[in-house]
ROROGU-818938 format. One line per 3 residues: number of its first residue (from 1); for each residue x, y, z of C-alpha. Coordinates in steps of 0.001 Angstrom, whole numbers. Example, Ala and Ser with C-alpha at 12.3 -4.5 7.8 and 13.67 -1.06 7.14 Angstrom:
1	12300:-4500:7800 ~ 13670:-1060:7140
END
This chain:
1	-119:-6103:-16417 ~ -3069:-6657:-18561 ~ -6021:-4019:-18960
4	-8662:-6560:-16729 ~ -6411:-5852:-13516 ~ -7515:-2797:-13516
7	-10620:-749:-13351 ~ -12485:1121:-16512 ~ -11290:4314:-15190
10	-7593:2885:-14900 ~ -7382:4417:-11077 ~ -7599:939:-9341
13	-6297:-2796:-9395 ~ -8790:-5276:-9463 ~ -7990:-7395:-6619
16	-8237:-11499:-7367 ~ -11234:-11319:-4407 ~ -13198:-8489:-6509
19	-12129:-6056:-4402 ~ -10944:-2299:-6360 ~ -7744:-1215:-4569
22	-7027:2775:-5775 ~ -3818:3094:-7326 ~ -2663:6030:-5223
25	-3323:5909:-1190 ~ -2284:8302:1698 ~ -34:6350:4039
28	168:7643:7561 ~ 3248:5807:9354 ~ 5073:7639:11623
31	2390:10669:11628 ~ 1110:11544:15182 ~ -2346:10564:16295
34	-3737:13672:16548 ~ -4346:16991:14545 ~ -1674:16107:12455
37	-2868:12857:11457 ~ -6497:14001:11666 ~ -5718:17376:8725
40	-3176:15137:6788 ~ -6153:12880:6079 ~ -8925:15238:5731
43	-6674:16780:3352 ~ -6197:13946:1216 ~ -9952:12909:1286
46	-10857:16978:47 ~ -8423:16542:-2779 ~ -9529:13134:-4495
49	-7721:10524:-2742 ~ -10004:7467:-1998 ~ -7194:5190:-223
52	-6147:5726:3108 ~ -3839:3288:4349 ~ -2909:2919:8714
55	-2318:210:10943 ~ -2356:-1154:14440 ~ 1705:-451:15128
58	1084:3180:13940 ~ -1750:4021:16985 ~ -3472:6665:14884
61	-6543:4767:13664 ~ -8691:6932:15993 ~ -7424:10200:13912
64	-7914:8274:10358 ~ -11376:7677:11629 ~ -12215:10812:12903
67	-10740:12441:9543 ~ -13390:10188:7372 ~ -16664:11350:9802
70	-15436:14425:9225 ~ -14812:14778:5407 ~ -18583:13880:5217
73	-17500:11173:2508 ~ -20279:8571:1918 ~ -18059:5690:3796
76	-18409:3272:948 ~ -16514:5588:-1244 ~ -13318:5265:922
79	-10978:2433:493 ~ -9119:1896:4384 ~ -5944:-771:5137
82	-5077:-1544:8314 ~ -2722:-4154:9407 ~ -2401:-6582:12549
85	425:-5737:14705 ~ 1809:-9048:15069 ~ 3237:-9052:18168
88	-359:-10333:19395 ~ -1990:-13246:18933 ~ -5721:-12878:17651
91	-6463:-11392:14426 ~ -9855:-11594:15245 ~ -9896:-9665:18432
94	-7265:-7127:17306 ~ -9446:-6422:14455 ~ -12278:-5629:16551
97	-10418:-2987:18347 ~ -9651:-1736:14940 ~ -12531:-1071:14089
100	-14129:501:17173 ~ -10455:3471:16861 ~ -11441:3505:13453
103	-15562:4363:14121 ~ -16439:1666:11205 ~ -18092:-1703:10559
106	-15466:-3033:8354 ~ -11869:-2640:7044 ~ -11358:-2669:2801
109	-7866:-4524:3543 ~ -6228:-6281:6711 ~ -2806:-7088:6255
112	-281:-9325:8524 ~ 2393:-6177:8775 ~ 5500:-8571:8450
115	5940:-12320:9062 ~ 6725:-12449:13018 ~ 6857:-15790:14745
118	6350:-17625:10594 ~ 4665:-16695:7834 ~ 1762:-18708:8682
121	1398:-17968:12202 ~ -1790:-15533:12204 ~ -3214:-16549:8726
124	-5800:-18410:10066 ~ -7190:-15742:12467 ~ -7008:-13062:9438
127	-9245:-15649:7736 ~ -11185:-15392:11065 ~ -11825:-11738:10863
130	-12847:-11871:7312 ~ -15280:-14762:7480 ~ -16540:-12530:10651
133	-16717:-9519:7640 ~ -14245:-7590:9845 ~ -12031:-6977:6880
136	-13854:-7387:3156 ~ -9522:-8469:1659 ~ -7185:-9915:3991
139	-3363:-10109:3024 ~ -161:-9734:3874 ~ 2801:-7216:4226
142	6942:-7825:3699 ~ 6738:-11067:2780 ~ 9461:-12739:748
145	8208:-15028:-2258 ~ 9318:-18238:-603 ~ 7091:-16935:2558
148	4151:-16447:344 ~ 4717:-19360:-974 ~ 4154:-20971:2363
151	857:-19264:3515 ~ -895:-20237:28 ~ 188:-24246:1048
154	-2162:-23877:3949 ~ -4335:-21205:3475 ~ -8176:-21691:2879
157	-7864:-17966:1198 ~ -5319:-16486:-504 ~ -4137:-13719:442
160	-5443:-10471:-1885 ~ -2237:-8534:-1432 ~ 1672:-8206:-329
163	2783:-4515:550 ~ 6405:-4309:438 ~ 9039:-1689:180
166	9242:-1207:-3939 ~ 11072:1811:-5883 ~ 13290:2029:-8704
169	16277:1333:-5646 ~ 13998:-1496:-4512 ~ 12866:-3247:-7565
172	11728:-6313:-6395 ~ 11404:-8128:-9753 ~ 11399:-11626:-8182
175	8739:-11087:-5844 ~ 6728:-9414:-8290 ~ 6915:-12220:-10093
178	6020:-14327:-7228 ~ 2930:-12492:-6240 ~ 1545:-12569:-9983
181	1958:-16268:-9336 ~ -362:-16344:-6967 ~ -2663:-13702:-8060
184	-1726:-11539:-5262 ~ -1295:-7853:-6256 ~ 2397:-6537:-4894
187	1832:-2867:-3503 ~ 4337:-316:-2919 ~ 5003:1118:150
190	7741:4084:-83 ~ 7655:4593:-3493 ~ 10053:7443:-2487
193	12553:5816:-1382 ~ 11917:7397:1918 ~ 12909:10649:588
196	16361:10211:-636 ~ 15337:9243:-4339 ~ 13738:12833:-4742
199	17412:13843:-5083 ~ 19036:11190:-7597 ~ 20295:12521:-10654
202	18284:10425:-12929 ~ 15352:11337:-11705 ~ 15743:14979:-11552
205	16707:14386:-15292 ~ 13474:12682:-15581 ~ 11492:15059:-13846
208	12820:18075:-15530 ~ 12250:16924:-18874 ~ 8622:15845:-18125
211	7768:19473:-16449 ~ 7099:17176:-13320 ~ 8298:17049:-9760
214	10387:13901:-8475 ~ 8136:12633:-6508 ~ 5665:12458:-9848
217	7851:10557:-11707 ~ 8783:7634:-9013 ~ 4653:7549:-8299
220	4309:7543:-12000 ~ 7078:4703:-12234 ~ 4671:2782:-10241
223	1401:3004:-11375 ~ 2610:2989:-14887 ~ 2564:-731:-14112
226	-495:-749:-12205 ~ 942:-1303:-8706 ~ -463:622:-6357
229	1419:2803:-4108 ~ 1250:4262:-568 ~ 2366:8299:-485
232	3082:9790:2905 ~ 3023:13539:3442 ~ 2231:15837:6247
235	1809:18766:4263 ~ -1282:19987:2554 ~ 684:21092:-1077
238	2773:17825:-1299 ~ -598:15517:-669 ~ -2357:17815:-3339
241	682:17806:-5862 ~ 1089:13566:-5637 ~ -2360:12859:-6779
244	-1299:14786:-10465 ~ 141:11301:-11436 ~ -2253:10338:-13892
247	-2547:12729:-16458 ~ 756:11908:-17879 ~ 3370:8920:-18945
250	6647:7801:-18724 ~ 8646:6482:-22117 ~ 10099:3031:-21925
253	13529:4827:-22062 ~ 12497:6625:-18640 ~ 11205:3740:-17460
256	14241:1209:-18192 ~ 16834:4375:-17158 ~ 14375:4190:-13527
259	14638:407:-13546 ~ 18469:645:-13681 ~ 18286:2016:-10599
262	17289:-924:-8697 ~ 20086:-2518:-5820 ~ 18392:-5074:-4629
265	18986:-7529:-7836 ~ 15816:-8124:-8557 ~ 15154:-9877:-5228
268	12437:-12175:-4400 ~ 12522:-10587:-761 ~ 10800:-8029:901
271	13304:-7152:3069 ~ 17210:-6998:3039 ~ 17404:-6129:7224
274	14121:-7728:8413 ~ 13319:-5640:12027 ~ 11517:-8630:13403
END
């Protein structure tokens, strides 16, 4: 990582399209559209966060965007990803719906949410919905490096991003390699290992050492390498307590004893068990 990716402040990556992606993003998968959805963002927004991160397959776009109207927040100062269910088959059109749940003009970030039917299936109709200015970055989400490697042969535009599962259990070395390749910036989606890395030993150590909680030290394991990550909380503390991330740092010891951690041998997938 070299100090350009990022911006002055050091709180987002510069993406290779100009684009500022924040380095820390509220992920809502799996949260109810609804109140739920609709507090867990407003929540986020009142404490500082300036990424909020949905998608077609979750069906709680309509909350995120209610959330935003409410916060008051000058809509330009709010970075939003949402992803095309793949399942269809128009971008373009699915996009549009998107944005009408959402209440906005345009999207920050459109991903493809994994590679259904190929990896270059829907490519051209996310190139479609940006060169519409549905979607100011377009990319792509749990794709392997050799299927990245197969939407930049054809595609006019690269894609900006790859969001993939990546912790200290899911190091992906290989496909972070790949995507710096390309000049596509790898983001991390449970950074938590869904949960169960809040309990490993080493990180506790970690944690307990730094005067931090768990889940700072696995964000912090992260962005230390400016990758941005997607948090997911329901509750108003834990949303509030993630964002402390960036007033502190890791040693290389912590970091190489967090790196150990990794099962996935350095893959160059995204997924062991793809769903699709």
């Amino acid at each position: 990582m070299t100090s350009d990716e990022l911006t002055p402040d050091g709180r987002a990556r510069v993406l290779a399209d100009g684009g500022a992606l924040p380095l820390l993003g509220l992920g809502v998968w799996q949260v109810p559209d609804g109140p739920e959805c609709v507090n867990a963002v407003r929540w986020a927004l009142d404490a500082g966060y300036r990424h909020i991160d949905t998608a077609q397959a979750y069906g709680n776009e309509a909350s995120v965007g209610k959330a935003l109207r409410d916060s008051g927040i000058d809509r330009g100062e709010v970075f939003i990803t949402t992803k095309f269910f793949p399942r269809g088959n128009d971008p373009v059109g699915a996009m549009q719906q998107s944005l009408r749940r959402l209440g906005v003009d345009q999207v920050d970030l459109y991903l493809v949410h994994w590679p259904q039917g190929g990896p270059t299936r829907a490519w051209s109709g996310m190139e479609r919905a940006a060169e519409r200015g549905y979607a100011r970055s377009i990319g792509v989400s749990n794709f392997s490096a050799a299927e990245l490697e197969s939407v930049t042969a054809v595609a006019e535009r690269i894609p900006s991003v790859n969001q993939v599962s990546y912790s200290p259990v899911d190091f992906r070395q290989g496909l972070l390699e790949a995507c710096r390749k390309h000049g596509i910036a790898l983001e991390a989606y449970s950074p938590l290992g869904t949960g169960r890395l809040l309990r490993d030993t080493t990180v506790a150590e970690i944690a307990a050492a730094a005067g931090r909680t768990p889940a700072h030290v696995l964000l912090r394991w992260v962005v230390q390498r400016g990758i941005p990550a997607i948090s997911k909380s329901v509750h108003r503390n834990r949303i509030e307590e993630n964002l402390r991330i960036f007033d502190f740092t890791l040693s290389d010891e912590d970091m190489a004893r967090l790196d150990a951690l990794d099962r996935t041998g350095h893959t160059a997938e995204a997924q062991e068990r793809p769903w699709w």
